[in-house]
C-alpha positions in Angstrom: 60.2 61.4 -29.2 57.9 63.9 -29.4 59.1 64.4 -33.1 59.0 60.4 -33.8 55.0 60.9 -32.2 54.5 63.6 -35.0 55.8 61.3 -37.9 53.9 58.6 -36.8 50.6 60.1 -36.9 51.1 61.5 -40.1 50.5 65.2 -38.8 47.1 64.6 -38.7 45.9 66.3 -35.4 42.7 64.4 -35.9 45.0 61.4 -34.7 46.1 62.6 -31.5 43.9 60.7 -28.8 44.5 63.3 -26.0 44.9 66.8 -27.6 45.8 70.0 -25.8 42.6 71.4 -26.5 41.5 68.6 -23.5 43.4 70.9 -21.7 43.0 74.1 -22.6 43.8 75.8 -19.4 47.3 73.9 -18.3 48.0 74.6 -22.0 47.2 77.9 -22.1 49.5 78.1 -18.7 52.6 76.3 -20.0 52.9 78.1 -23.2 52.8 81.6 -21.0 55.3 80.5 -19.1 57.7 79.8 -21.8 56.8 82.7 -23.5 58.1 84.5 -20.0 61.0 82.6 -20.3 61.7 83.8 -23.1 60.9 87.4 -23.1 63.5 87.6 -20.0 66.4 86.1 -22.7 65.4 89.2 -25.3 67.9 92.1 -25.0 65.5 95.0 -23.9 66.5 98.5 -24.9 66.1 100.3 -21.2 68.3 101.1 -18.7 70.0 98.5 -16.4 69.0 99.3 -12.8 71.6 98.8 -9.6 70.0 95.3 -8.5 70.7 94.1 -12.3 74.6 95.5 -12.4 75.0 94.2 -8.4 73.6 90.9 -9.4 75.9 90.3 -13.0 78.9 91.8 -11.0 78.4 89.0 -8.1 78.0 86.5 -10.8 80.9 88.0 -13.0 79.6 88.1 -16.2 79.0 91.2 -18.2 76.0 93.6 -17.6 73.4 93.0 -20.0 70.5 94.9 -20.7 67.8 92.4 -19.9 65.6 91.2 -17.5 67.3 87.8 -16.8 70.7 88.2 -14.5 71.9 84.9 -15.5 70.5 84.3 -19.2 72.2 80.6 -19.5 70.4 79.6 -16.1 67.4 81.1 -18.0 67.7 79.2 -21.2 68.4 75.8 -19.4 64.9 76.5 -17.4 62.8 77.4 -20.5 64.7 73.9 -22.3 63.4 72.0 -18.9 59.7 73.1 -19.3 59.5 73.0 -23.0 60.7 69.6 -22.5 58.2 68.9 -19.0 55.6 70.2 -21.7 56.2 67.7 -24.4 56.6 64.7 -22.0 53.2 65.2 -20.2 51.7 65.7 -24.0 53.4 62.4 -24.8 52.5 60.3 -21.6 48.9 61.7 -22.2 48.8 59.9 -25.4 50.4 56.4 -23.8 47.8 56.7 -20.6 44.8 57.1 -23.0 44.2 53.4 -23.6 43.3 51.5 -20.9 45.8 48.5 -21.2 48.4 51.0 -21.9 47.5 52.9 -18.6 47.9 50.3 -16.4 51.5 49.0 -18.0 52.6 52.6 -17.9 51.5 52.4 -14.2 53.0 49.2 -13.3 56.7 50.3 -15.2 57.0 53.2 -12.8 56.3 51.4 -9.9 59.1 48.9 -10.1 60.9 51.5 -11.4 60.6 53.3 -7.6 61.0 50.0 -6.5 64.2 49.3 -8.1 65.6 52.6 -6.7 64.9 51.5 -3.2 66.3 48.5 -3.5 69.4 49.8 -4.4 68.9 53.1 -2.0 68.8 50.6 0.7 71.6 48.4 -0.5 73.7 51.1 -0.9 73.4 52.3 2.5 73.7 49.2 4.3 75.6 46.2 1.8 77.7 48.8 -0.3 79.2 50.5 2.6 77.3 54.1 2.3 78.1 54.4 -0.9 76.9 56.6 -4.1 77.0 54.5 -7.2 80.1 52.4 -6.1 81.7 55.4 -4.6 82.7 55.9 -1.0 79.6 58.6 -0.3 80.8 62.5 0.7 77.4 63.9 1.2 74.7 62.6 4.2 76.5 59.9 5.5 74.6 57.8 7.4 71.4 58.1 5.6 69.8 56.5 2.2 70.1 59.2 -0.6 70.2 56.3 -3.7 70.7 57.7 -7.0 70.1 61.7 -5.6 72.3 64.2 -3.7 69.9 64.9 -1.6 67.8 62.2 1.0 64.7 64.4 0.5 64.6 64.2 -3.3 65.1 60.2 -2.2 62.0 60.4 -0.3 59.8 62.0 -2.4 60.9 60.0 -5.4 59.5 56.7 -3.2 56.8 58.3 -2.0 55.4 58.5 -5.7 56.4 55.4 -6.2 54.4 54.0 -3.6 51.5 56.2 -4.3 51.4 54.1 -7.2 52.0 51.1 -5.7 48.7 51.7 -3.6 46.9 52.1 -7.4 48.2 49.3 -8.3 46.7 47.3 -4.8 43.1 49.1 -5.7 43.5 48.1 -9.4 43.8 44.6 -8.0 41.5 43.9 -5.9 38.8 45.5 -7.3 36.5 43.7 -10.1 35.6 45.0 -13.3 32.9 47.5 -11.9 35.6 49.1 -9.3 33.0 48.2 -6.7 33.5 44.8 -5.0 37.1 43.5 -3.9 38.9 40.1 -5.5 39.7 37.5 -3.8 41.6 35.0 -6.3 44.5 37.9 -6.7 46.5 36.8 -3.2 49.6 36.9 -4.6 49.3 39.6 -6.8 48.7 42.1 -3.7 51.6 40.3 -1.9 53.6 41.3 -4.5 52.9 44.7 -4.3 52.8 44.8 -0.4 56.3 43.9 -0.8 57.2 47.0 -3.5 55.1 49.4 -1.3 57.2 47.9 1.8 60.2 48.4 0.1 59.8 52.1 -1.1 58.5 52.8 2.7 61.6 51.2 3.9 64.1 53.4 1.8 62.1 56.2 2.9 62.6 55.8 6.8 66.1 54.6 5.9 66.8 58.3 4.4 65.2 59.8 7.5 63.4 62.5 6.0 61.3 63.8 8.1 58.1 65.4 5.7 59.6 62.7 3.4 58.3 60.0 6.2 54.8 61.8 6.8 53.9 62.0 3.0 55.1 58.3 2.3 52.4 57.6 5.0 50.2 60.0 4.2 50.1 59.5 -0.1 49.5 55.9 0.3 46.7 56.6 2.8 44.6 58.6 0.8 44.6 56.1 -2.1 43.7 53.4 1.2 40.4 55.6 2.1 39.3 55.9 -1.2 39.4 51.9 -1.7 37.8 51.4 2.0 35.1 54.2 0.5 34.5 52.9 -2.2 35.3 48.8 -2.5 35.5 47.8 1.3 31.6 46.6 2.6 31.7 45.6 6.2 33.2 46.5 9.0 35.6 43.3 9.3 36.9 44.5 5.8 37.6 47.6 6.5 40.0 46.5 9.6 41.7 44.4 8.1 42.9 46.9 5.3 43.8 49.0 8.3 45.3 46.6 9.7 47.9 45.2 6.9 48.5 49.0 6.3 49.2 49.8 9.8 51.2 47.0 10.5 53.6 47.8 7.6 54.1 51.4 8.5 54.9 50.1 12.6 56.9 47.7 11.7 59.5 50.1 9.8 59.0 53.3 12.0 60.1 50.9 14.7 63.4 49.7 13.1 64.5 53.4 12.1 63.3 54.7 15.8 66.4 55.9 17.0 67.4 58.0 14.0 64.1 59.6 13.3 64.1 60.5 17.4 67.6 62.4 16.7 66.2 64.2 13.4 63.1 65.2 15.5 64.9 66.7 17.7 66.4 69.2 14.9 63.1 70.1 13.7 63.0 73.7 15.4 66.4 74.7 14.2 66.3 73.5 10.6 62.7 75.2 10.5 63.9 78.4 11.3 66.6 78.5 9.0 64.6 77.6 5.7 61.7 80.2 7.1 64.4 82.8 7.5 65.3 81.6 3.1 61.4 81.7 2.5 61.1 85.7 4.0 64.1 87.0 2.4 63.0 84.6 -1.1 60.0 86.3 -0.8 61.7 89.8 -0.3 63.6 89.2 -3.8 60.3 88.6 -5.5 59.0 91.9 -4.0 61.7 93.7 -5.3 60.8 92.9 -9.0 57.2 91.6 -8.4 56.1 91.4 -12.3 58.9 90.0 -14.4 61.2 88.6 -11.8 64.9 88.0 -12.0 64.5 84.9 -15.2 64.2 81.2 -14.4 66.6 79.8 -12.8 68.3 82.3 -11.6 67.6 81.7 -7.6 71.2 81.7 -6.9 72.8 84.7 -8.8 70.1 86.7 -7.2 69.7 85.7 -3.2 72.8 87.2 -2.2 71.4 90.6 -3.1 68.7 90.4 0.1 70.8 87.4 1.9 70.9 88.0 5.5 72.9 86.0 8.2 69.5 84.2 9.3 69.8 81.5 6.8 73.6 80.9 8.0 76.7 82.6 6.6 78.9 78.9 5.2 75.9 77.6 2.8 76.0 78.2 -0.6 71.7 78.0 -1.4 70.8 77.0 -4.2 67.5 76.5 -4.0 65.3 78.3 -1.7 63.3 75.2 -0.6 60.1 76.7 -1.4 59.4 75.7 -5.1 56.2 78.3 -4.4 58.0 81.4 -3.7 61.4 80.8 -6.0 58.9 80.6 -8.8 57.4 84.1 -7.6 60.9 85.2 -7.3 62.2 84.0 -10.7 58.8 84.3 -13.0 56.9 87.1 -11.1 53.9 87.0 -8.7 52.0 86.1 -12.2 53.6 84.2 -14.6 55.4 82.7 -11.3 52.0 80.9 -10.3 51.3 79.6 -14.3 53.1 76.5 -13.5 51.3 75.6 -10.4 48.1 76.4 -11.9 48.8 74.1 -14.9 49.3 71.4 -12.5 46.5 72.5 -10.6 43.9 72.3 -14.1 44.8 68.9 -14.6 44.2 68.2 -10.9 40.8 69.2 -11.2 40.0 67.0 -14.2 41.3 64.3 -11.9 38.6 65.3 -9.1 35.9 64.7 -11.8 37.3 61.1 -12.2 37.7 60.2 -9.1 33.8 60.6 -8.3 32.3 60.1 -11.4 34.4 57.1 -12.6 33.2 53.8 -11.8 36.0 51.2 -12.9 39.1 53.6 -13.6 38.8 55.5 -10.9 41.8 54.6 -8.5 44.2 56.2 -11.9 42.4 59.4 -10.7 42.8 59.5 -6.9 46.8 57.8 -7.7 47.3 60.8 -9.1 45.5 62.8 -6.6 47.7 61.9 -3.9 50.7 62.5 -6.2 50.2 65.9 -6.4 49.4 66.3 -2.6 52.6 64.5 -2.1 54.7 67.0 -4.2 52.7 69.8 -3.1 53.5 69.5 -0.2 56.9 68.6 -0.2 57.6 71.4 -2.4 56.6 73.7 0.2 60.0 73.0 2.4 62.4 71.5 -0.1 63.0 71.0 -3.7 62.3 68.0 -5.0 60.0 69.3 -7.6 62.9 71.6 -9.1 65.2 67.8 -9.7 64.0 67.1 -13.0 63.8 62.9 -12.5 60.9 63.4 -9.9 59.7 66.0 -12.0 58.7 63.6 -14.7 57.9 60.9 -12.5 55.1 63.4 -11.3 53.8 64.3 -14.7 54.0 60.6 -15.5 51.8 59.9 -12.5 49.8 63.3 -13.4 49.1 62.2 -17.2 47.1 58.7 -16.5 44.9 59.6 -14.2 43.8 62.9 -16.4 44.2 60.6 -19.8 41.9 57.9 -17.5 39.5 60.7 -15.9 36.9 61.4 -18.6 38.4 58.8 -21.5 35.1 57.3 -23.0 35.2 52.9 -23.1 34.1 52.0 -26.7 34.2 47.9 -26.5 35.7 47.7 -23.6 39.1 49.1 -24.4 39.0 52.9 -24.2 
């Protein structure tokens, strides 16, 4: 695609609507981190140390002389973030146009919203099934399309943080500053959406998964009250329609979020227990790590019966400190920092923006969703919510700071 981009605009850079020099720091990042990535693939003429020889031993490959201990795991991660780097590059040049923007916006929401649909109609019409198939993993619970009812969760979450950008698109006029009255149905429909990605949520029983998917939407919620909402009356009855939503489907999953409650203590102590000894492997080769990817072949080198002797971990549900562990203390934080550049050019649109500005707060709460998350699970490391993320990511920096020439930008 990115090719077919290239071809298209003749290889004329003066073509590009959003160019990386827009975003010279999350560039600048990126293109560290794959060079990183790749510097850990080079065969390096020094002297393999014990971890090294323990670690390609336990994996049972030969012992090669560089700093990766698993160079295919290495070569598939620096593939995924050449490619995350390309696809925020190309939904930066889709967001740039208004019109565009908000179709982009609208085709991932009903994307979400077609993955809770069938999330929830596999669970409860299909028998518990996964794609047809009698289900062998979480029984009981709504995983969808994913492995995993976490990476479930956060995947609806996004989806209904931009349902919620959708709502404040809606009912706001032209100037972003008074609210609509003659779009009734529109804002139905996307009650319903939001209602549906909420309900797949609860159905999956994810605990953070439940707090963000109340939280995300919120913070898109305030921003309209802020912002749009004159009066007290207003106000309460936003509150209200939220509120009543969110009741009505913590109340039909009580009893199951009640028994995963309950668990909260135990589970948290096991993934802490991951976090310290994750962290403990990234202290052990704090400035080039172990190579991308490589989380697996490498914890059982500081594994300690804490984090439960009959799980195989392959992730160390901290996207934070696995980076650190694979990447280094440095290059480890590049990716979150990239993220965290284009964050900030999202702040600037949120406040300064009068008419595009819930594009900027959408994907505001997007990134406090996955942040978040990311801190006790791993649904930043599947690549599908990966690129839902950047999606959400790339329009509200493309519709941050985008000048309106005409009225179409």
């Amino acid at each position: 695609m990115a090719l077919a981009y290239v071809l298209a605009i003749r290889f004329d850079a003066a073509n590009v609507r959003v160019p990386p020099s827009r975003a010279p720091l999350a560039t600048a990042f990126m293109l560290a981190t794959l060079v990183m990535l790749g510097v850990q693939l080079l065969p390096l003429p020094f002297a393999v140390d014990e971890n090294i020889r323990l670690a390609a031993e336990a994996l049972g490959t030969p012992v090669t002389a560089r700093i990766s201990v698993d160079p295919a795991a290495t070569l598939l991660q620096a593939v995924r973030y050449g490619a995350y780097v390309l696809f925020t590059f190309l939904c930066l040049q889709v967001a740039a146009r208004l019109g565009r923007a908000r179709i982009f916006l609208e085709t991932l929401f009903w994307i979400a919203v077609a993955h809770g649909l069938w999330a929830l109609a596999s669970l409860y019409a299909l028998d518990d099934s996964f794609l047809g198939v009698p289900k062998w993993f979480v029984q009981g619970f709504a995983t969808g399309t994913f492995f995993s009812r976490n990476t479930l969760a956060t995947f609806m979450t996004l989806g209904a943080v931009a349902g919620s950008g959708l709502l404040a698109l809606a009912i706001t006029d032209r100037t972003g500053e008074r609210l609509r009255f003659d779009v009734a149905p529109v804002i139905l429909l996307y009650l319903c959406g939001i209602g549906i990605l909420a309900a797949a949520t609860f159905a999956s029983v994810s605990r953070m998964g439940i707090v963000l998917v109340i939280l995300g939407p919120s913070i898109v919620l305030a921003a309209l009250i802020a912002r749009s909402l004159h009066g007290l009356a207003s106000r309460l009855v936003a509150l209200a329609a939220f509120g009543g939503i969110v009741t009505t489907i913590t109340l039909v999953y009580a009893d199951r979020l009640i028994l995963r409650v309950g668990s909260v203590d135990r589970d948290g102590e096991v993934r802490w227990a991951a976090v310290l000894q994750t962290y403990e492997l990234a202290l052990q080769r704090p400035f080039v790590g172990w190579g991308g990817g490589t989380f697996p072949t490498a914890f059982p080198l500081v594994r300690e019966p804490a984090v439960g002797v009959n799980t195989n971990w392959t992730y160390a549900h901290n996207l934070y400190v696995e980076l650190w562990s694979d990447l280094g203390f440095i290059v480890g934080s590049f990716p979150i920092l990239a993220v965290l550049a284009l964050t900030a050019r999202c702040c600037v649109g949120a406040v300064r923006n009068r008419t595009r500005w819930p594009y900027a707060v959408t994907a505001l709460a997007a990134v406090l969703v996955a942040g978040v998350h990311s801190a006790v699970d791993f649904s930043l490391q599947v690549p599908s919510v990966v690129l839902f993320f950047l999606a959400l990511l790339a329009i509200g920096t493309a519709q941050s700071d985008r000048p309106v020439v005409g009225g179409s930008p």
